[in-house]
MDTraj code that builds the backbone (N, CA, C; nanometers):
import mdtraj as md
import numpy as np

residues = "UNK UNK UNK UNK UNK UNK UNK UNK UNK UNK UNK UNK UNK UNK UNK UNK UNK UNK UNK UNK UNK UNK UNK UNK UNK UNK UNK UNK UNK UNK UNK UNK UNK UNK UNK UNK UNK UNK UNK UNK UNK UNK UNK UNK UNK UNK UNK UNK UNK UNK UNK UNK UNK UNK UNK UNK UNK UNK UNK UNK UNK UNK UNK UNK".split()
xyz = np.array([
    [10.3529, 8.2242, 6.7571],
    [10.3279, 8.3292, 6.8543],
    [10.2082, 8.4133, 6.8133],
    [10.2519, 8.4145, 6.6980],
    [10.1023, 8.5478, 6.6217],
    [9.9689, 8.4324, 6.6253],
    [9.9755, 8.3413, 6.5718],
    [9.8628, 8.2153, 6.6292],
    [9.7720, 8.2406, 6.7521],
    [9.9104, 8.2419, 6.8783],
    [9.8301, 8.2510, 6.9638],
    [9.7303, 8.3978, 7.0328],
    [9.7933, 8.5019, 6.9612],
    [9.7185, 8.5953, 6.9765],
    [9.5949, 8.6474, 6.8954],
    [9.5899, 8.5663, 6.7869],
    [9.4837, 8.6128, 6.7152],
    [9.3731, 8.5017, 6.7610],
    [9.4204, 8.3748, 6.8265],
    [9.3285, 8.2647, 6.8570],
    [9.2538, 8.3397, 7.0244],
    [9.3369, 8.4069, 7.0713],
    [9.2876, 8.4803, 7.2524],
    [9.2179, 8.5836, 7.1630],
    [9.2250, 8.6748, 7.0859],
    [9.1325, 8.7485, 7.0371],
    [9.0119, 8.6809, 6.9749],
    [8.9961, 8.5948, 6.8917],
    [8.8543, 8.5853, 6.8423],
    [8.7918, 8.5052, 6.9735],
    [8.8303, 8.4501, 7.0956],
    [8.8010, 8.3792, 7.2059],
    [8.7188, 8.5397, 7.2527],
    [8.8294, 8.5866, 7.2901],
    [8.7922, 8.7831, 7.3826],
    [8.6593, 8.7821, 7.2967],
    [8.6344, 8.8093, 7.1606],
    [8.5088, 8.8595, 7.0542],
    [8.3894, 8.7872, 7.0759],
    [8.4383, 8.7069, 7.0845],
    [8.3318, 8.5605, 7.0302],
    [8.2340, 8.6160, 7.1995],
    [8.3395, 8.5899, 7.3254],
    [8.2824, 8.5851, 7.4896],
    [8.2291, 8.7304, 7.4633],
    [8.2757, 8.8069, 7.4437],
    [8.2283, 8.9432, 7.4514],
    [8.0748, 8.9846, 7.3738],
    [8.0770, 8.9333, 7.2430],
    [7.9439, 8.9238, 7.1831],
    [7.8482, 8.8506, 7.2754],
    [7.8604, 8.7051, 7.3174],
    [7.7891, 8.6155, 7.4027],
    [7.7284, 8.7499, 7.4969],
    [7.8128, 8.7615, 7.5841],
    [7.7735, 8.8414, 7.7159],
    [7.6503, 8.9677, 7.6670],
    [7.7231, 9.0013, 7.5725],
    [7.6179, 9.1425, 7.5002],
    [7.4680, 9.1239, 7.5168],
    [7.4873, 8.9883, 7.4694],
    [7.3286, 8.9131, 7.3618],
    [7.2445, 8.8650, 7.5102],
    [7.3030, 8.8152, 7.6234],
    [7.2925, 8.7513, 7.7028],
    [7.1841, 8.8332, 7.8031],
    [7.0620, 8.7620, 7.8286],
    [6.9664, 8.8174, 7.8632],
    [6.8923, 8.7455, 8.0436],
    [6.9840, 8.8440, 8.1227],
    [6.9427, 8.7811, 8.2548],
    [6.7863, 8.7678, 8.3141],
    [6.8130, 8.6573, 8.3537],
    [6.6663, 8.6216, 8.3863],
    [6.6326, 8.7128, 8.5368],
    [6.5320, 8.7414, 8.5722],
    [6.4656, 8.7960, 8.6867],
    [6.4030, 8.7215, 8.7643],
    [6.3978, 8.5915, 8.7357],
    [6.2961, 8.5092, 8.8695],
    [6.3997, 8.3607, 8.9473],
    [6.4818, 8.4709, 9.0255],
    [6.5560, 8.4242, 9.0867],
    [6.4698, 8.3885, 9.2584],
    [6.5089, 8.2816, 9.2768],
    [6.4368, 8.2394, 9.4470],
    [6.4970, 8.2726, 9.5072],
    [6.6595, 8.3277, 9.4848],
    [6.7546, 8.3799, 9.6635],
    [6.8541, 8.4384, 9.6055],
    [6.9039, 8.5343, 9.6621],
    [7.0680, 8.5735, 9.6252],
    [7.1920, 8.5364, 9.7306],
    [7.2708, 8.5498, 9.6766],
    [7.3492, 8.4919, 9.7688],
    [7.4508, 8.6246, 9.7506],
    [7.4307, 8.7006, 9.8666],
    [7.5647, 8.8050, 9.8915],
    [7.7058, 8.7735, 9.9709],
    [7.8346, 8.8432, 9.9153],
    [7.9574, 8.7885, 9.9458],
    [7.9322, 8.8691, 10.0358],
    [7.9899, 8.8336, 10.1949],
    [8.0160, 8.8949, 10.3044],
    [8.1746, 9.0045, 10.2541],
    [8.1975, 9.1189, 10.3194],
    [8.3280, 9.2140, 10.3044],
    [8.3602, 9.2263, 10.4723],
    [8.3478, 9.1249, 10.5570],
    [8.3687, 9.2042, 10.6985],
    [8.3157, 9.3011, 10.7540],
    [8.2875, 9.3095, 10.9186],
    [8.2596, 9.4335, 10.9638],
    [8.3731, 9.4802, 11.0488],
    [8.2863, 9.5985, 11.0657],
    [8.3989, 9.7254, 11.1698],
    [8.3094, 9.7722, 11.2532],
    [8.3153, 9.6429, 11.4057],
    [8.2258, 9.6249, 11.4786],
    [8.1016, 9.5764, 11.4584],
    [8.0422, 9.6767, 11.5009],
    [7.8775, 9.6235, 11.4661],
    [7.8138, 9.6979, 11.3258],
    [7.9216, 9.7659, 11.2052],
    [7.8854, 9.8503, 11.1539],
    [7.9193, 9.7049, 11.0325],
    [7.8515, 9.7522, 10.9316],
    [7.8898, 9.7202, 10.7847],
    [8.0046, 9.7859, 10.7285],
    [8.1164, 9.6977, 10.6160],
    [8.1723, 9.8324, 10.5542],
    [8.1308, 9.8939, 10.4062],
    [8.1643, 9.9583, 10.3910],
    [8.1356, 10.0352, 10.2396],
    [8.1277, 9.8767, 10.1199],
    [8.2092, 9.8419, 10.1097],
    [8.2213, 9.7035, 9.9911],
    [8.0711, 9.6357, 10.0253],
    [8.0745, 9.5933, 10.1518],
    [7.9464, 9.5192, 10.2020],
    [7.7853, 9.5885, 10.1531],
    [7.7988, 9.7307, 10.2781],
    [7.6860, 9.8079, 10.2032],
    [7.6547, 9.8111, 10.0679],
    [7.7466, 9.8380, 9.9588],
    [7.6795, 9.8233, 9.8261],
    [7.6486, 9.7091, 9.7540],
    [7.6798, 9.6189, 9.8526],
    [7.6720, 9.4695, 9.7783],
    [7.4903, 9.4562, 9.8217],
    [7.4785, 9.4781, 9.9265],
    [7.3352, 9.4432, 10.0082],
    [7.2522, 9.5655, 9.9423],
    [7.2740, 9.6890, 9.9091],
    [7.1880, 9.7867, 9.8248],
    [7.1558, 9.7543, 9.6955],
    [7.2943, 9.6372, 9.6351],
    [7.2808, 9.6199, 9.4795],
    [7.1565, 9.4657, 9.4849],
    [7.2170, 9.4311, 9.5876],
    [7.0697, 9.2849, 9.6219],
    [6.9618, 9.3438, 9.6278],
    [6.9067, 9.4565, 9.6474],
    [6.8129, 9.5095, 9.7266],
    [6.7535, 9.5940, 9.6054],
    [6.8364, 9.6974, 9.5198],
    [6.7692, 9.6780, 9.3803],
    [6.7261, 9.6112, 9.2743],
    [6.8065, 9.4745, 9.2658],
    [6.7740, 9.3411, 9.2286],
    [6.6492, 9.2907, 9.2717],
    [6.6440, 9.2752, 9.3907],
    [6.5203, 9.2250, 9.4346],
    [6.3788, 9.3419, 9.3977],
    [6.4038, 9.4712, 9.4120],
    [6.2919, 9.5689, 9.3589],
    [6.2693, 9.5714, 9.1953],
    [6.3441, 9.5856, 9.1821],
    [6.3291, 9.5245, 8.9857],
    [6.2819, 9.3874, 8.8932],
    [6.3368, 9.3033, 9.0480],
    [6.2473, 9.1387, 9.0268],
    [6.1017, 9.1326, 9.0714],
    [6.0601, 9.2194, 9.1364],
    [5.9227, 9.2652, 9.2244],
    [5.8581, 9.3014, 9.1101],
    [5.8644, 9.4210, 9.0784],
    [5.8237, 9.5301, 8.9840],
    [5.7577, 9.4095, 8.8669],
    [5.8424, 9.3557, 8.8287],
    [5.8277, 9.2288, 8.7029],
    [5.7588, 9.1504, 8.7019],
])
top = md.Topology()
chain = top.add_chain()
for i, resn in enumerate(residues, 1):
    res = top.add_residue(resn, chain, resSeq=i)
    for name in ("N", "CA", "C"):
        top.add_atom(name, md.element.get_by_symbol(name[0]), res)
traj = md.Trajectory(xyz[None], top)
């Protein structure tokens, strides 16, 4: 039992360091945003920040 928790912890450490070190690239050709539904002809809140967070993505990939 104690095995398996110390083996999911150095897994958690090991992924967690990776991600740290992990250096996203900026010269992406397209994004692909998850749709959240609308309410009517409006966007909703989940949606809007998904398309603002593409939209700083894309100004920060510009900039570069």
């Amino acid at each position: 039992m104690s095995s398996y928790f110390v083996l999911g912890f150095i897994i958690f450490s090991t992924s967690s360091l990776i991600y740290n070190i992990w250096y996203e690239k900026r010269n992406k050709d397209y994004l692909i945003i998850l749709g959240a539904g609308l309410m009517g002809d409006k966007v909703t809140p989940l949606l809007a920040s998904r398309i603002d967070k593409a939209i700083e993505f894309y100004n920060s990939q510009k900039e570069k």
